[in-house]
N, C-alpha and C positions, 0 to 999 in steps of 0.2 A: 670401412673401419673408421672408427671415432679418431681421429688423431690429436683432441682435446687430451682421451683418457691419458693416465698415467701408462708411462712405459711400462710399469712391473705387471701392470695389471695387464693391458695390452698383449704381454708374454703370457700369459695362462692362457691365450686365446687356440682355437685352432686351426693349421695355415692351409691355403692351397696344397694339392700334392705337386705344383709345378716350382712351387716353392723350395721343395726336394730335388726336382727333377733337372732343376735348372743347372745345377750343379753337378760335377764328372764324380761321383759318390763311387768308388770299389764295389759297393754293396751291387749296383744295377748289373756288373758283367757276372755276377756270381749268383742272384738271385733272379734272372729276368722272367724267370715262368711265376713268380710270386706277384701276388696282388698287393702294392701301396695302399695301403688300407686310411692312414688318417698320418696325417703330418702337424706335429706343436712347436711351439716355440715356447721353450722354456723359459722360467723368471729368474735366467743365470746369463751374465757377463761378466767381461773381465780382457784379460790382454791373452795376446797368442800364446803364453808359456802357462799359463792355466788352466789349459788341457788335460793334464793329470789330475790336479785335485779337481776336478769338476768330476771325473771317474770317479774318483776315490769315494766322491760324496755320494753319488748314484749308487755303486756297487755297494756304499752303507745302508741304505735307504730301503726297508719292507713296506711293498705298499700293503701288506696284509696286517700291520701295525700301524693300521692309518689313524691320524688324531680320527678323522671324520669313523662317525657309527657309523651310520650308511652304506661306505665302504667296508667298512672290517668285517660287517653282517653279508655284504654279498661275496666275498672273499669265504665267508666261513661257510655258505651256503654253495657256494660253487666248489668247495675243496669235499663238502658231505655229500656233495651229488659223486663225485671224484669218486671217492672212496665206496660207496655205494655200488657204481655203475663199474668200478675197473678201470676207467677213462683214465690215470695218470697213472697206471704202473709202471714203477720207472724200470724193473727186470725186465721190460718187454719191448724189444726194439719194434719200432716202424719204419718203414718204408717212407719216405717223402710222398704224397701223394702224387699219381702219374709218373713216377721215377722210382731209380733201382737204388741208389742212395740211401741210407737212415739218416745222415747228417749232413748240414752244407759243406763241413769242413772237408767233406771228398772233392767240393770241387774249388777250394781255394787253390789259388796258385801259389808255386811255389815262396815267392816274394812274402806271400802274408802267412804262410804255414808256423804256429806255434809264436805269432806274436803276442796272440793274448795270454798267454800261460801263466805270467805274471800278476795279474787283473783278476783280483778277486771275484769270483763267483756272486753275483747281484741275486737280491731278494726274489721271488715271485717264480723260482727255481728253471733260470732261463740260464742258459750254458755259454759261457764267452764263445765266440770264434775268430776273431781278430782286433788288432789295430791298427792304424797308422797315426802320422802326425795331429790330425784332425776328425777322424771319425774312429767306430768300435761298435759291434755288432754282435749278439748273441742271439741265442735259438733256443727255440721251446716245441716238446712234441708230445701230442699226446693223444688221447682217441677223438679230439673233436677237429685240432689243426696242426697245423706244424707254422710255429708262428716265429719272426724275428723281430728285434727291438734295435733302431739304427741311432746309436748317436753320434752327433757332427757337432763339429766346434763353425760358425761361421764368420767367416771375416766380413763385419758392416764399415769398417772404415779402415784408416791407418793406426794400427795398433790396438783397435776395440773387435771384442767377437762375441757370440752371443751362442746359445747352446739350442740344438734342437734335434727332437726327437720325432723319427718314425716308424710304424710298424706295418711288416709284411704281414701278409696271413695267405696258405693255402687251406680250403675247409679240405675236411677228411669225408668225403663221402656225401651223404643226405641230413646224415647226423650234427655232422661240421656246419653244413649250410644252415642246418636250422638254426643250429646253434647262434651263431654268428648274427643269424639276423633278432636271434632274442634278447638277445645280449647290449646287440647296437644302440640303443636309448639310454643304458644302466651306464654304461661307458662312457659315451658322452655328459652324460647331464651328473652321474655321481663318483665313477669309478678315477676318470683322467681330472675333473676339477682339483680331486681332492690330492692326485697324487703330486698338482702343481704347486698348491700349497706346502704340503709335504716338501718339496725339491727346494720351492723358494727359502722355507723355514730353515733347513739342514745347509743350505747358500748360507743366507745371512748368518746364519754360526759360524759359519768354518769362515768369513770374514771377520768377523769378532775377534774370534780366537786369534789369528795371524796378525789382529789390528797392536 
């Protein structure tokens, strides 16, 4: 990595999954049959007690109201296949793939049970399942995966943290697989750029505004 570029930009990049891993995350004892699909570093910092509004600003945040076209077009096209195909009926419970489960929240522990409850329901109609001081995690399920969104606050020094975000995915079947792997290009190169900007733009406000 360039380490001339600029820090903000730097943050829109995307990280090793060891970069995730490095780290004792809650997420790993309750997700471990889930595949770590892609790890970012978002275009947010700030001090330890900043924690909450960085939620706050994420759980605001549609990325299907993305400035970017590109994004919004494949968001409106993947919600018309949805609808077409059945794939996001939400009166239709599933099964976690290879488990008896429909939700992770069957296997939180007791300690993180009903801490999200609080914590607004996020865009992109992905369901809280916990907090703690430094991370939050929600879940999405539908005919192609059953996928989870991890965000962590990370400590880079004394007193600075910086936000970053991963996602699980189990595919669902041969559908899931394929799926995923059509997808994988759109996501990288149009869908996560654009949602960085997005994050970065809804930061720098909600800095403004507090300024």
């Amino acid at each position: 990595m360039d380490r001339t570029m600029p820090t903000a930009r730097r943050r829109r990049n995307r990280l090793p999954n060891s970069a995730h891993e490095a780290h004792l995350w809650r997420i790993s004892e309750i997700a471990d049959d889930f595949t770590l699909l892609d790890v970012w570093a978002l275009p947010v910092s700030g001090v330890p007690g900043d924690f909450d509004a960085f939620l706050e600003v994420m759980t605001s945040i549609d990325p299907t109201h993305s400035p970017s076209a590109a994004a919004r077009a494949l968001f409106r096209l993947r919600f018309a296949l949805g609808a077409l195909f059945g794939w996001d009926d939400a009166g239709r419970e599933r099964a976690i793939p290879d488990c008896e489960e429909s939700s992770l929240r069957a296997r939180l522990p007791r300690d993180l049970r009903g801490t999200a409850a609080a914590t607004p329901r996020p865009g992109g109609r992905f369901r809280p399942l916990y907090r703690t001081h430094d991370e939050w995690a929600a879940e999405i399920s539908n005919d192609t995966v059953h996928g989870i969104m991890h965000l962590a606050w990370v400590e880079e020094s004394a007193g600075s943290h910086r936000a970053q975000m991963a996602v699980y995915v189990k595919a669902r079947g041969a559908l899931g697989e394929l799926y995923m792997r059509l997808i994988g290009p759109f996501r990288h190169w149009i869908v996560y750029p654009a949602l960085m900007r997005q994050i970065g733009r809804a930061w720098e406000a909600r800095g403004k505004r507090a300024a």
